[in-house]
KEVO-168752 format. One record per residue: residue in three letters; x, y, z of N, C-alpha, C, O in turn. Coordinates in nm, 3 decimals. Example, Ala and Ser with C-alpha at 12.3 -4.5 7.8 and 13.67 -1.06 7.14 Angstrom:
# residues 2
  residuo      n.X      n.Y      n.Z     ca.X     ca.Y     ca.Z      c.X      c.Y      c.Z      o.X      o.Y      o.Z
      ALA    1.319   -0.569    0.780    1.230   -0.450    0.780    1.320   -0.330    0.780    1.424   -0.332    0.846
      SER    1.285   -0.225    0.708    1.367   -0.106    0.714    1.290    0.003    0.787    1.341    0.114    0.804
END
This chain:
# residues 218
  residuo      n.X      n.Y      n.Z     ca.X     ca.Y     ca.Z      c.X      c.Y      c.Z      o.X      o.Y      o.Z
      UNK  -29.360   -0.341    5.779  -29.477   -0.407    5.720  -29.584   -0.302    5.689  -29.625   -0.228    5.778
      UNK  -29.631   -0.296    5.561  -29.717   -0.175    5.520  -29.863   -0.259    5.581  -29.891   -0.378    5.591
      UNK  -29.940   -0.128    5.617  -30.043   -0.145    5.644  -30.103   -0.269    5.784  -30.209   -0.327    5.804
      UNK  -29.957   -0.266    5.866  -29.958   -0.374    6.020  -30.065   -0.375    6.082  -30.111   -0.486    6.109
      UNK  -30.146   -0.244    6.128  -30.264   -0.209    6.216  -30.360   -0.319    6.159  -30.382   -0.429    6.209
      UNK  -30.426   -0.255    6.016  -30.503   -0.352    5.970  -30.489   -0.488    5.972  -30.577   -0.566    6.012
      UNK  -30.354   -0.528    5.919  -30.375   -0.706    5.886  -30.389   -0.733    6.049  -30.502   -0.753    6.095
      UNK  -30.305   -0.734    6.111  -30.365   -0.706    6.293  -30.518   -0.731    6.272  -30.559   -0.847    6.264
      UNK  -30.607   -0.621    6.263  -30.723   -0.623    6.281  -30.794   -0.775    6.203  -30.873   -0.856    6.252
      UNK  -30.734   -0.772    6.072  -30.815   -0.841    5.946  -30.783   -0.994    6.036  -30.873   -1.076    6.021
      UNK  -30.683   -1.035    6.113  -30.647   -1.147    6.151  -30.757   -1.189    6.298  -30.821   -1.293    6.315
      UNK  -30.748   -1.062    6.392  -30.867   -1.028    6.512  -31.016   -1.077    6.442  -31.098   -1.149    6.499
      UNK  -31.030   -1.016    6.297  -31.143   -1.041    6.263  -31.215   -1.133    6.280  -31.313   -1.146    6.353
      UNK  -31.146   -1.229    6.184  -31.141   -1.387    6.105  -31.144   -1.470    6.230  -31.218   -1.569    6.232
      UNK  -31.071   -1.441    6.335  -31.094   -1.507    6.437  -31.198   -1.505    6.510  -31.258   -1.611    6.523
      UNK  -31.248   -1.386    6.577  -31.411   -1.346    6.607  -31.508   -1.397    6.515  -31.611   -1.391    6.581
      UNK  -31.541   -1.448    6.391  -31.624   -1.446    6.288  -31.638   -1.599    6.294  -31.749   -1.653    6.300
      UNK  -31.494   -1.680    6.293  -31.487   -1.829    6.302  -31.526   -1.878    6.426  -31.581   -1.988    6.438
      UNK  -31.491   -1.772    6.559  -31.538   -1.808    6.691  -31.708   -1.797    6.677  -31.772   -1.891    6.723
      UNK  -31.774   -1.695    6.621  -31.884   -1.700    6.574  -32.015   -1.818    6.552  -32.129   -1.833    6.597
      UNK  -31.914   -1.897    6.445  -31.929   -1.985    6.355  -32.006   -1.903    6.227  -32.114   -1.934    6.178
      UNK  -31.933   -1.808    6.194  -31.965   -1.738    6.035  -31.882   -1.760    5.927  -31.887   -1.703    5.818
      UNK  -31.806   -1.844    5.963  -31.744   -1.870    5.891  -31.689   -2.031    5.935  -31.694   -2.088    6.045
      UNK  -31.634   -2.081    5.797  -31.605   -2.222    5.854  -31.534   -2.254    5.751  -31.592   -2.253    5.642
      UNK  -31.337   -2.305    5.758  -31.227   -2.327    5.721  -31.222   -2.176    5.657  -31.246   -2.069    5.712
      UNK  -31.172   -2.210    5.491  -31.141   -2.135    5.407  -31.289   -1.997    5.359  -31.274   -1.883    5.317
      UNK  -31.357   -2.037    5.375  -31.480   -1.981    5.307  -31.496   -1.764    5.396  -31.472   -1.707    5.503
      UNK  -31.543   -1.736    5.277  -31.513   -1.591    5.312  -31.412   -1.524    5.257  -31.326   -1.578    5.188
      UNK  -31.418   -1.338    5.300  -31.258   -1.311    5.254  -31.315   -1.179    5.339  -31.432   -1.153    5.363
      UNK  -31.194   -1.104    5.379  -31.193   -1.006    5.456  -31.077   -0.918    5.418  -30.972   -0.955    5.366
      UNK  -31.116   -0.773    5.459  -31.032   -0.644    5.355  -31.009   -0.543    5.462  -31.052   -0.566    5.576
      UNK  -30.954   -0.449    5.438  -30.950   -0.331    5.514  -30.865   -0.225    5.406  -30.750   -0.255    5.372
      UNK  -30.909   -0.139    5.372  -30.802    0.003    5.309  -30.788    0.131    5.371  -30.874    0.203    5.423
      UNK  -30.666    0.149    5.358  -30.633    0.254    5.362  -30.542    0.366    5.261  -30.425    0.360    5.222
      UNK  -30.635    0.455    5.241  -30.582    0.578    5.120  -30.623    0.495    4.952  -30.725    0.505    4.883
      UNK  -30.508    0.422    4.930  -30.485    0.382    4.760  -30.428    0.232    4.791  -30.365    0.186    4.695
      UNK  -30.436    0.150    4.899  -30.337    0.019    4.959  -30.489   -0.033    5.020  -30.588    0.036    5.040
      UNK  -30.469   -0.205    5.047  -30.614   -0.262    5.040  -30.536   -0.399    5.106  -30.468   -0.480    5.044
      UNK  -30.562   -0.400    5.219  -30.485   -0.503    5.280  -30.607   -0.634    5.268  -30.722   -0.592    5.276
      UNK  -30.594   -0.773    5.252  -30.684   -0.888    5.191  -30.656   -1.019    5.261  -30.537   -1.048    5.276
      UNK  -30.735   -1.091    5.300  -30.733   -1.222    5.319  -30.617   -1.311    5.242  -30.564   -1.221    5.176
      UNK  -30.536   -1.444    5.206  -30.510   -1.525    5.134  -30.625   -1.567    5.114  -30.720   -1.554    5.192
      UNK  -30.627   -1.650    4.954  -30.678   -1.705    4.903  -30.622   -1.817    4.980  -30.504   -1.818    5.016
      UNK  -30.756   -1.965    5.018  -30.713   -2.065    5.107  -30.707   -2.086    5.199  -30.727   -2.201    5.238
      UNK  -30.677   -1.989    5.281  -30.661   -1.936    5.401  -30.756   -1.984    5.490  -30.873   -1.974    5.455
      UNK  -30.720   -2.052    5.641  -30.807   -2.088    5.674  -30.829   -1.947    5.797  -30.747   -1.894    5.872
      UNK  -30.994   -1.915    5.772  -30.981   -1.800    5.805  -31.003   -1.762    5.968  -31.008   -1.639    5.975
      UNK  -31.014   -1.803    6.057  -30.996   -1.800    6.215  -30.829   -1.836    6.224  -30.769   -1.806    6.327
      UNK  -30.767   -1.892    6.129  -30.605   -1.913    6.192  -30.520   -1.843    6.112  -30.410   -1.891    6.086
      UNK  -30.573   -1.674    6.043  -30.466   -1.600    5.985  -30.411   -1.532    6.046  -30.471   -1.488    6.144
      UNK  -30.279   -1.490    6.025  -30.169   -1.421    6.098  -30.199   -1.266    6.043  -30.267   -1.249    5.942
      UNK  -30.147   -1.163    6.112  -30.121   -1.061    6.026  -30.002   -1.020    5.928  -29.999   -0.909    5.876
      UNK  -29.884   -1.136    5.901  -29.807   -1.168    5.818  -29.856   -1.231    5.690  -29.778   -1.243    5.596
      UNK  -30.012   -1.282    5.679  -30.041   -1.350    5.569  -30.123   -1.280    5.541  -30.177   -1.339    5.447
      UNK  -30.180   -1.181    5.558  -30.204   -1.110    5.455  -30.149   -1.026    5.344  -30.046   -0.965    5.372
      UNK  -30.199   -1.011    5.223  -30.165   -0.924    5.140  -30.167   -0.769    5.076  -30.276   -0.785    5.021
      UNK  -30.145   -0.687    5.055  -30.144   -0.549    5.052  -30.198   -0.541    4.873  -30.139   -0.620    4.799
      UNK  -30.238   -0.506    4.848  -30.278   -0.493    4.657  -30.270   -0.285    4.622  -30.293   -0.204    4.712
      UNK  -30.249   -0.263    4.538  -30.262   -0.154    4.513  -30.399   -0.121    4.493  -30.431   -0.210    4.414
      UNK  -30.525   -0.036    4.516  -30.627   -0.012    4.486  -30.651    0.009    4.302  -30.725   -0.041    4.217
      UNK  -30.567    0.087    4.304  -30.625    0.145    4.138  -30.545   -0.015    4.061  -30.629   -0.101    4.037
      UNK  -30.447   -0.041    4.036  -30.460   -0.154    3.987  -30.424   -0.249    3.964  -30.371   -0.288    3.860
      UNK  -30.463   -0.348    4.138  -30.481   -0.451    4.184  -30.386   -0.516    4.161  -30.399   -0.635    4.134
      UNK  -30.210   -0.428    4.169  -30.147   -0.525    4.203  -30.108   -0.561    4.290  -30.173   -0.499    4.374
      UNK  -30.025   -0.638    4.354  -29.953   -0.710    4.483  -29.843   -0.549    4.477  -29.804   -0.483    4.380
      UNK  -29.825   -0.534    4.609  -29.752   -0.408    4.689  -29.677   -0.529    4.763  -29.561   -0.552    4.728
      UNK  -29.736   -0.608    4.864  -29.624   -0.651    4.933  -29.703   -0.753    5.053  -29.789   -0.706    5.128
      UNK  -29.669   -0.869    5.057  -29.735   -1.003    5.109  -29.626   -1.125    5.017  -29.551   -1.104    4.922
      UNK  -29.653   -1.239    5.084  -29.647   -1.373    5.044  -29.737   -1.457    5.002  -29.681   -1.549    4.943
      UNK  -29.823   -1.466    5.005  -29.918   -1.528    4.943  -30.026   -1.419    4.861  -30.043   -1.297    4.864
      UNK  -30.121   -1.588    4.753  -30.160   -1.529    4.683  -30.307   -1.447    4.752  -30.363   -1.496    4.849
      UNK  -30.362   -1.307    4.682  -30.464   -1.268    4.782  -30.578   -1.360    4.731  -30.565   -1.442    4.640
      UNK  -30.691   -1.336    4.803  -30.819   -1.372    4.758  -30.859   -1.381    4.660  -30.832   -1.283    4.590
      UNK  -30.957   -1.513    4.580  -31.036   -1.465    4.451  -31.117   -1.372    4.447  -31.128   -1.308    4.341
      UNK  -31.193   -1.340    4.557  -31.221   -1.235    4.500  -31.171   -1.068    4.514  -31.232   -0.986    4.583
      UNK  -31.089   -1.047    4.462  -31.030   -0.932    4.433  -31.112   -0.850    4.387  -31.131   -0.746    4.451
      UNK  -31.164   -0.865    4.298  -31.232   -0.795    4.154  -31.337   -0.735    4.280  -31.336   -0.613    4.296
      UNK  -31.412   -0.805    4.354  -31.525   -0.778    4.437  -31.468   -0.679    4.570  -31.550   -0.592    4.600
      UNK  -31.410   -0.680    4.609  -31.323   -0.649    4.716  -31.276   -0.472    4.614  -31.302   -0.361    4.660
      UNK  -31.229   -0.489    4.523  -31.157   -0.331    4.497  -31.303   -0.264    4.433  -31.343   -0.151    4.460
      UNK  -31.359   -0.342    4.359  -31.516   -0.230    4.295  -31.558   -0.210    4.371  -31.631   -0.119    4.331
      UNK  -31.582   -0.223    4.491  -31.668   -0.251    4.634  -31.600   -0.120    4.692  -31.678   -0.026    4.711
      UNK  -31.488   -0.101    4.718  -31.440    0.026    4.744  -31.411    0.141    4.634  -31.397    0.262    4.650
      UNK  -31.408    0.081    4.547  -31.367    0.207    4.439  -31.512    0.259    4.411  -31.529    0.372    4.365
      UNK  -31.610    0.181    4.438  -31.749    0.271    4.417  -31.834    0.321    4.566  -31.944    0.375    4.576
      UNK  -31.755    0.287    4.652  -31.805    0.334    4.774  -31.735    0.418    4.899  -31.630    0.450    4.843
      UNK  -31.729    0.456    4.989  -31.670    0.546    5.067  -31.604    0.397    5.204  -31.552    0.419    5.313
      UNK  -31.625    0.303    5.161  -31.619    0.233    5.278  -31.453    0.213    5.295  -31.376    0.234    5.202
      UNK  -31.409    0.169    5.435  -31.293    0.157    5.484  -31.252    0.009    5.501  -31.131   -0.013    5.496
      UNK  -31.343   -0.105    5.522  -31.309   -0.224    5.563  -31.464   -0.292    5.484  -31.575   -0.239    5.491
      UNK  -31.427   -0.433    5.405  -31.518   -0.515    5.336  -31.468   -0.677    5.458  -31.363   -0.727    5.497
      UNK  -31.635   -0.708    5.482  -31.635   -0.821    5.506  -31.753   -0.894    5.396  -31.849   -0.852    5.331
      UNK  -31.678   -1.042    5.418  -31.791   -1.119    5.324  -31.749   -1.296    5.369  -31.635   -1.343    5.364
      UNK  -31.884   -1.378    5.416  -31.859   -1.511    5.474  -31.946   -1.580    5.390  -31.976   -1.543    5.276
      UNK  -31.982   -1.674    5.444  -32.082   -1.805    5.388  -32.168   -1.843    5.506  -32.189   -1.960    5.538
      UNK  -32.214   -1.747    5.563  -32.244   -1.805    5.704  -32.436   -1.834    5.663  -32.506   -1.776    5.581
      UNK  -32.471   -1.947    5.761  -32.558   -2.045    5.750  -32.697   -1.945    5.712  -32.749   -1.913    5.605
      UNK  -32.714   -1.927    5.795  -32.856   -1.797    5.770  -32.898   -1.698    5.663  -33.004   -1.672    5.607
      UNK  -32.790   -1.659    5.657  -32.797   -1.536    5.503  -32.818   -1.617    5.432  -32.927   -1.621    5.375
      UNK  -32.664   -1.767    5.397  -32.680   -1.842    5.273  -32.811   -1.891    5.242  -32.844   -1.905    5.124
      UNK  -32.891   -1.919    5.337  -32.994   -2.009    5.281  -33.099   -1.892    5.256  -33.213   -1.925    5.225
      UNK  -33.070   -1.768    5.266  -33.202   -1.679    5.212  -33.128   -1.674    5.067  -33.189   -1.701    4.964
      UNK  -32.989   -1.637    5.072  -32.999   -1.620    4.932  -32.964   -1.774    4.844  -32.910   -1.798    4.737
      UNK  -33.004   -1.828    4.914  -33.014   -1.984    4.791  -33.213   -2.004    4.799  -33.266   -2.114    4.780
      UNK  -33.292   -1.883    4.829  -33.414   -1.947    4.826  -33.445   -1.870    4.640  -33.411   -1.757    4.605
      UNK  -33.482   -1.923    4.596  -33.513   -1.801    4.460  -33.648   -1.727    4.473  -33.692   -1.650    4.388
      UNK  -33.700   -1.755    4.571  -33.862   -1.634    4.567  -33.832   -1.538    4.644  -33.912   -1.447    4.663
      UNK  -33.722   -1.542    4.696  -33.659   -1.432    4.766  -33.613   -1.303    4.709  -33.506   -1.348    4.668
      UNK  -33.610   -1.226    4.687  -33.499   -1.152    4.621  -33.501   -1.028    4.728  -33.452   -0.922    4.690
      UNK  -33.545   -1.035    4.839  -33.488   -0.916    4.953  -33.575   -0.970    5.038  -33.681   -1.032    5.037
      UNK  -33.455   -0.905    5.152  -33.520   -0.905    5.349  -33.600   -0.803    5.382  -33.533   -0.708    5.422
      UNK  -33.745   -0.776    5.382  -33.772   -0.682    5.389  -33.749   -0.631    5.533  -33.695   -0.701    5.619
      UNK  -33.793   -0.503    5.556  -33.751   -0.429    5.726  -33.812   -0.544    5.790  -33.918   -0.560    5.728
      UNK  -33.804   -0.619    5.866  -33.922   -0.664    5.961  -33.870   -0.606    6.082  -33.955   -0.577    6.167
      UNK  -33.756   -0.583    6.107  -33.727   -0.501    6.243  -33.631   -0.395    6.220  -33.541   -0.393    6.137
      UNK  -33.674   -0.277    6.334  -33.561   -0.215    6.307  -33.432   -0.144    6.299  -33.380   -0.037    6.267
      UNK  -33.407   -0.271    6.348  -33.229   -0.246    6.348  -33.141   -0.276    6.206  -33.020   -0.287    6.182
      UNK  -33.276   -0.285    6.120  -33.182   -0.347    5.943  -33.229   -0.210    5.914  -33.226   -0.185    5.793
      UNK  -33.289   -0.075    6.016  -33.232    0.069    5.926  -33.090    0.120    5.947  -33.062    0.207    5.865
      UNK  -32.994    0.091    6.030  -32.853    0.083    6.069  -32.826   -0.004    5.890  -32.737    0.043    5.818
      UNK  -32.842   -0.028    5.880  -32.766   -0.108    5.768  -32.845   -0.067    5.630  -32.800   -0.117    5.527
      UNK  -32.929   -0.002    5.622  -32.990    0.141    5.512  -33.101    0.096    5.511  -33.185    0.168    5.456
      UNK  -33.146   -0.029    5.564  -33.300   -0.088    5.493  -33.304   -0.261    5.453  -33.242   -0.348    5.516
      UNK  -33.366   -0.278    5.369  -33.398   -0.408    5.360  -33.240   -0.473    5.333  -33.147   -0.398    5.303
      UNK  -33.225   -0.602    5.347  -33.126   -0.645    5.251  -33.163   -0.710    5.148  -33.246   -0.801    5.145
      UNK  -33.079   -0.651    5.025  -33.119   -0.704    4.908  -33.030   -0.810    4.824  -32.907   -0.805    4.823
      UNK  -33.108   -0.914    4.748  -33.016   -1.044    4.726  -32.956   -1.003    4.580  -33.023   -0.985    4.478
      UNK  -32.781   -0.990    4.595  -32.748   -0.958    4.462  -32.753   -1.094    4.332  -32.717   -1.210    4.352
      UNK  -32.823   -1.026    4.165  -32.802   -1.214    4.122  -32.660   -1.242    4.109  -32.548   -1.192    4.108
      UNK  -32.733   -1.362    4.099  -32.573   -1.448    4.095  -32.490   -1.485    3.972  -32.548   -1.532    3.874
      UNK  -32.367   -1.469    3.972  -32.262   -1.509    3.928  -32.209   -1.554    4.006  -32.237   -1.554    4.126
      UNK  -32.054   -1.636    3.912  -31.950   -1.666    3.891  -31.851   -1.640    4.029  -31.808   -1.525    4.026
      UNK  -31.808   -1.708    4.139  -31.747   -1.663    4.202  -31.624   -1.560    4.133  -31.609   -1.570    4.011
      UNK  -31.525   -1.449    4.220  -31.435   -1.392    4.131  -31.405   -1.321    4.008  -31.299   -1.290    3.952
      UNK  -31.525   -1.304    3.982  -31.578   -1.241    3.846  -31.629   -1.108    3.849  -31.701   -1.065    3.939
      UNK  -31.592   -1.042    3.749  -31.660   -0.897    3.749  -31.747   -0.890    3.762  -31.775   -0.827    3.864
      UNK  -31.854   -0.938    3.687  -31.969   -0.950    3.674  -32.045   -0.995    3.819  -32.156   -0.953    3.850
      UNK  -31.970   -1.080    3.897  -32.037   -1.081    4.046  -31.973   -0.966    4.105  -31.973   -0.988    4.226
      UNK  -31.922   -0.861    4.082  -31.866   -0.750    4.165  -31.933   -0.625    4.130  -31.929   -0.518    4.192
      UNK  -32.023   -0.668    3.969  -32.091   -0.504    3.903  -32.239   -0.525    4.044  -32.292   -0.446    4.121
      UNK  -32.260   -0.689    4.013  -32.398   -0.700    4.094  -32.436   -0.666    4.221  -32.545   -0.625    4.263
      UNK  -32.289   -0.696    4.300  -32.281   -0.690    4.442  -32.277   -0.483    4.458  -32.338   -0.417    4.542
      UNK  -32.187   -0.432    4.348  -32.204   -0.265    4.436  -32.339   -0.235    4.375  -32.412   -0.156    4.434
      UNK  -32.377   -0.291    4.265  -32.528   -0.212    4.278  -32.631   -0.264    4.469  -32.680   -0.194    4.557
      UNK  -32.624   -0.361    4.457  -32.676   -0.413    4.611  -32.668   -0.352    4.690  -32.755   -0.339    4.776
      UNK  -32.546   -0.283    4.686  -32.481   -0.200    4.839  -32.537   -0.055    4.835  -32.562    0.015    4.934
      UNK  -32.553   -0.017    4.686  -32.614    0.098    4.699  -32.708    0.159    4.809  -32.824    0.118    4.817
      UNK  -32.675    0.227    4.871  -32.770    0.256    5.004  -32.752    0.167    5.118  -32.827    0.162    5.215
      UNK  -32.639    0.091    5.099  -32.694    0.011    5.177  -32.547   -0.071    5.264  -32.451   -0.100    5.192
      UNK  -32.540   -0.098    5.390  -32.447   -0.142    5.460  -32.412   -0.263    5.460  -32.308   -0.283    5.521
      UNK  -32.477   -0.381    5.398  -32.485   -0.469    5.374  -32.568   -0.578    5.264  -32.679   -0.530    5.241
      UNK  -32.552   -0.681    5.206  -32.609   -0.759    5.120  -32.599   -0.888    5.105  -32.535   -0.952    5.187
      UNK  -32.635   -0.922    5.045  -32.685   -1.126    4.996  -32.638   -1.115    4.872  -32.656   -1.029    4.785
      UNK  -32.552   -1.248    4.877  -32.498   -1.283    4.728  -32.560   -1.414    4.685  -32.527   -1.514    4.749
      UNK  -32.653   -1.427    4.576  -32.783   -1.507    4.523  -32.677   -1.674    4.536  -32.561   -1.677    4.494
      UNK  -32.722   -1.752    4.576  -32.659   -1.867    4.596  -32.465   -1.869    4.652  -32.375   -1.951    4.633
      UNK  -32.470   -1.743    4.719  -32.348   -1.747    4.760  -32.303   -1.697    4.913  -32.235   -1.773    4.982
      UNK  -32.334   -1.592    4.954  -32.344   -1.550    5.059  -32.390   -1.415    5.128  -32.506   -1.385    5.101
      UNK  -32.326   -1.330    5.210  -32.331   -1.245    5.282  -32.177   -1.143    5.274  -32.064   -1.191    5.278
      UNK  -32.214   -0.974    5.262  -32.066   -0.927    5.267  -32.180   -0.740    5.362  -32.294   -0.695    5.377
      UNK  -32.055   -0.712    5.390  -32.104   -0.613    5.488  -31.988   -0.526    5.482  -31.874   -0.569    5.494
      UNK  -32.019   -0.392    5.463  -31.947   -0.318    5.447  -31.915   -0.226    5.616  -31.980   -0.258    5.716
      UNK  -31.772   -0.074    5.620  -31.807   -0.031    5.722  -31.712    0.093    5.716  -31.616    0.089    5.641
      UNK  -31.737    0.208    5.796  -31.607    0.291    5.807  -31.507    0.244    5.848  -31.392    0.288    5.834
      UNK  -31.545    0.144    5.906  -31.371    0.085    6.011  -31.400   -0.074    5.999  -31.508   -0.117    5.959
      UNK  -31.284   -0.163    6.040  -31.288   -0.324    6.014  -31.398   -0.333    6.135  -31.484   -0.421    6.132
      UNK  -31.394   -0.248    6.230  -31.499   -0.363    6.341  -31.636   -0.326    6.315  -31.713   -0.421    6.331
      UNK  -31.694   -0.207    6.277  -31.807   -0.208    6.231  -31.890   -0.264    6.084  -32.010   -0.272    6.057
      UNK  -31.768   -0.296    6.005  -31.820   -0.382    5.919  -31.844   -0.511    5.938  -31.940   -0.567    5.886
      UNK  -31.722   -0.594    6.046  -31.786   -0.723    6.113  -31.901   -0.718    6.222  -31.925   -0.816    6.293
      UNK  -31.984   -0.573    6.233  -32.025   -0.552    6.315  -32.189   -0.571    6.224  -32.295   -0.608    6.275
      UNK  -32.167   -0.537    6.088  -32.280   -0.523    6.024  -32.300   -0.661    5.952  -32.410   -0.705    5.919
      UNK  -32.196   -0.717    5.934  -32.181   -0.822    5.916  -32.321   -0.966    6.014  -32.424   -1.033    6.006
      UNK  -32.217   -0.928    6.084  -32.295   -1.025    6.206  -32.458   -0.982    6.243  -32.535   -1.064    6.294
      UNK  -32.500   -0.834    6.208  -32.616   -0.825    6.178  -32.727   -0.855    6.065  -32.849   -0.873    6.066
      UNK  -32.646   -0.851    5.986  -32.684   -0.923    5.862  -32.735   -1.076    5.897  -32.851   -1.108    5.868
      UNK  -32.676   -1.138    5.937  -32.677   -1.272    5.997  -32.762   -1.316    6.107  -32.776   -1.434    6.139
      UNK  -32.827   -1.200    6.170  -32.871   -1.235    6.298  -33.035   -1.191    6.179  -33.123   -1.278    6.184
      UNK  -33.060   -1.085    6.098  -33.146   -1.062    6.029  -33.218   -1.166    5.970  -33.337   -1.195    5.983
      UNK  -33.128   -1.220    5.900  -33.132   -1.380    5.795  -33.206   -1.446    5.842  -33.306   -1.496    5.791
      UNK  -33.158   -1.457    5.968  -33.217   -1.617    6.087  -33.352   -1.571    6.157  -33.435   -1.644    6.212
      UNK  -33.356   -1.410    6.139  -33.479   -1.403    6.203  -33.596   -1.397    6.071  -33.717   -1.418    6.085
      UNK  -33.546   -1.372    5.977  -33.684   -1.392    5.881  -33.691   -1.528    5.837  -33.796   -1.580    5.797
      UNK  -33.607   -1.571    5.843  -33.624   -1.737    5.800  -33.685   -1.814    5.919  -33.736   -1.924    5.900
      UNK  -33.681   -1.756    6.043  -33.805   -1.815    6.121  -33.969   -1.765    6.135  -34.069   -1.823    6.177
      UNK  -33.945   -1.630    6.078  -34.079   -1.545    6.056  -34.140   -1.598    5.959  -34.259   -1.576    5.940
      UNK  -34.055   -1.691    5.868  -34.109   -1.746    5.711  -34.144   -1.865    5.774  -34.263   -1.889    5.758
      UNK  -34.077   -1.960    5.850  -34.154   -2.111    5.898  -34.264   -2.071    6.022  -34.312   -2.169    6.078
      UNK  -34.309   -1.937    6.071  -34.422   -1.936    6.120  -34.542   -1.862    6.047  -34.659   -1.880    6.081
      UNK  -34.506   -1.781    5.951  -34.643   -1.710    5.888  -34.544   -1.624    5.840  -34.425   -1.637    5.813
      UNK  -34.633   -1.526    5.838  -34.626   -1.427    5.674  -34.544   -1.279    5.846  -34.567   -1.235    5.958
      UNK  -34.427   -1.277    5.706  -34.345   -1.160    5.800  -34.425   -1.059    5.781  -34.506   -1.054    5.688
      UNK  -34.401   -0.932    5.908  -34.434   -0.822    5.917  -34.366   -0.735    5.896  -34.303   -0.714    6.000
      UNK  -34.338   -0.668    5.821  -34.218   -0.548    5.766  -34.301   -0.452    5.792  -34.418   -0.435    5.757
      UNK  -34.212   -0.372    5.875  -34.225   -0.167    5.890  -34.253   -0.094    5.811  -34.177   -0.097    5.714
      UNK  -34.336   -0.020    5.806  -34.405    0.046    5.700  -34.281    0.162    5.659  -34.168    0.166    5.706
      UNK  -34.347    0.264    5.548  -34.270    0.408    5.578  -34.232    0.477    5.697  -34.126    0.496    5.756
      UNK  -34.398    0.520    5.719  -34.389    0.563    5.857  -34.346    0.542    5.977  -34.305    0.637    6.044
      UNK  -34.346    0.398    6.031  -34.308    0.307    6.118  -34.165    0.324    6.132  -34.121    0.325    6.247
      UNK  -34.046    0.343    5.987  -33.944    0.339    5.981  -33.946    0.490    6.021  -33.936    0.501    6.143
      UNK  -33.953    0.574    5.976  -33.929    0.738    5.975  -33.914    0.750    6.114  -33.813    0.780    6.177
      UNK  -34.037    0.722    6.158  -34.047    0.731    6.323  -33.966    0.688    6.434  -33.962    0.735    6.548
      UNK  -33.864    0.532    6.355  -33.765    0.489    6.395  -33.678    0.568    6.417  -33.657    0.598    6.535
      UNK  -33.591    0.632    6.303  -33.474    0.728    6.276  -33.522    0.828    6.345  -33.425    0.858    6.415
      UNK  -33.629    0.919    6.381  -33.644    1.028    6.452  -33.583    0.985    6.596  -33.490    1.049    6.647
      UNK  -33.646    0.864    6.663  -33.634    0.845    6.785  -33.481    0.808    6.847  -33.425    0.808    6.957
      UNK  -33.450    0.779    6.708  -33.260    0.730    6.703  -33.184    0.831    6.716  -33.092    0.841    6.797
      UNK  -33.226    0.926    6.624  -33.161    1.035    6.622  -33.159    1.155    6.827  -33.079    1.215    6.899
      UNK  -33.267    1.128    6.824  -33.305    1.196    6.933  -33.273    1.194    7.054  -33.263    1.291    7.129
      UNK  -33.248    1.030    7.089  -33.200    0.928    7.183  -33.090    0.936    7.190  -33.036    0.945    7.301
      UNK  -33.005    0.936    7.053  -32.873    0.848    7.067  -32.837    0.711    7.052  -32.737    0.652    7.094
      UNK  -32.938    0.667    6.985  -32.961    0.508    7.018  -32.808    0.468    6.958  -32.760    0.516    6.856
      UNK  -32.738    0.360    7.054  -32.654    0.271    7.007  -32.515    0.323    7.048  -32.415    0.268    7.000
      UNK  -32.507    0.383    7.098  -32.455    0.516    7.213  -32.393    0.506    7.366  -32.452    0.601    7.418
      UNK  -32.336    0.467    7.439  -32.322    0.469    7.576  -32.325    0.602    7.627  -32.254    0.688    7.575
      UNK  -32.407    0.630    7.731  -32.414    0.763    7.798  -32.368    0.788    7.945  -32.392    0.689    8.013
      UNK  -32.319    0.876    8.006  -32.332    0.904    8.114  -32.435    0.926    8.184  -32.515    0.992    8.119
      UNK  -32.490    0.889    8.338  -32.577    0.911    8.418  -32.577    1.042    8.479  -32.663    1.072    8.563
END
């Protein structure tokens, strides 16, 4: 079975994400590549009960089926531009409750810093517009979004999070999500507070310096 480790993982994922509740039945799609091979969700798929037999393998450069039984995900198109314009190793992307409803607000169009653990993920998150599920055109929108950036909002659609490896992209993922829910309560109490330049700079110095995020010895 080409590419076993991953669908393994991509199946571990879907299950953590649905245990979550970031997901719910079919909704979402989840990826992992390696080299020029791009292992994918089914399309349908209900995604906490995939096997690592149901996933599919696609060729990167061009997107055909290598080797699976079912059909992959619609969104393909989003899933290979997403790596062919970025360095990343594993794409996640859900419908989960919090993100969706920032990006279904339209005066929204980004999360600004309000805390900062959204500099792990490059900075604000920004809401890509919307298209067409499966469509190029929702896949040109989504890598400009990512530009800089570890994660994003899809404008009336959802949340996708990129990563070097499958667990830190469900890792940014789920931060994304925890972000969402906290400005959407900063928005039903008053006017959010976002981190200045400085405020942020001063962040990354102290990260850097620390180790933050790190387990250390005593």
């Amino acid at each position: 079975m080409l590419l076993q480790r991953e669908r393994e993982e991509l199946a571990a994922a879907g299950r953590r994400l649905a245990a979550r509740g970031l997901v719910i039945g079919t909704s979402g799609n989840l990826s992992a590549r390696v080299d020029d091979l791009v292992a994918v969700t089914p399309t349908g798929g209900e995604i906490g009960e995939l096997t690592a037999g149901m996933m599919t393998v696609l060729d990167l450069n061009s997107g055909e089926i290598v080797e699976g039984e079912l059909a992959p995900t619609s969104e393909v198109p989003l899933h290979l531009s997403v790596y062919r314009a970025t360095g990343a190793a594993a794409i996640t992307h859900t419908h989960a409750v919090a993100s969706g409803a920032i990006a279904c607000t339209e005066e929204l169009a980004e999360v600004p810093v309000v805390h900062y653990t959204m500099l792990s993920l490059g900075g604000s998150l920004r809401v890509a517009p919307y298209a067409t599920y499966g469509t190029d055109e929702l896949a040109e929108h989504v890598v400009k979004a990512l530009e800089g950036r570890q994660a994003a909002l899809m404008r009336n659609h959802g949340s996708i999070a990129v990563g070097p490896t499958l667990a830190k992209a469900v890792a940014n993922l789920e931060l994304a999500e925890w972000v969402a829910e906290l400005y959407a309560r900063c928005l039903a109490l008053g006017t959010p507070r976002a981190l200045d330049q400085r405020e942020q700079e001063a962040v990354i110095m102290q990260a850097l310096a620390g180790g933050y995020g790190t387990t250390k010895k005593l």
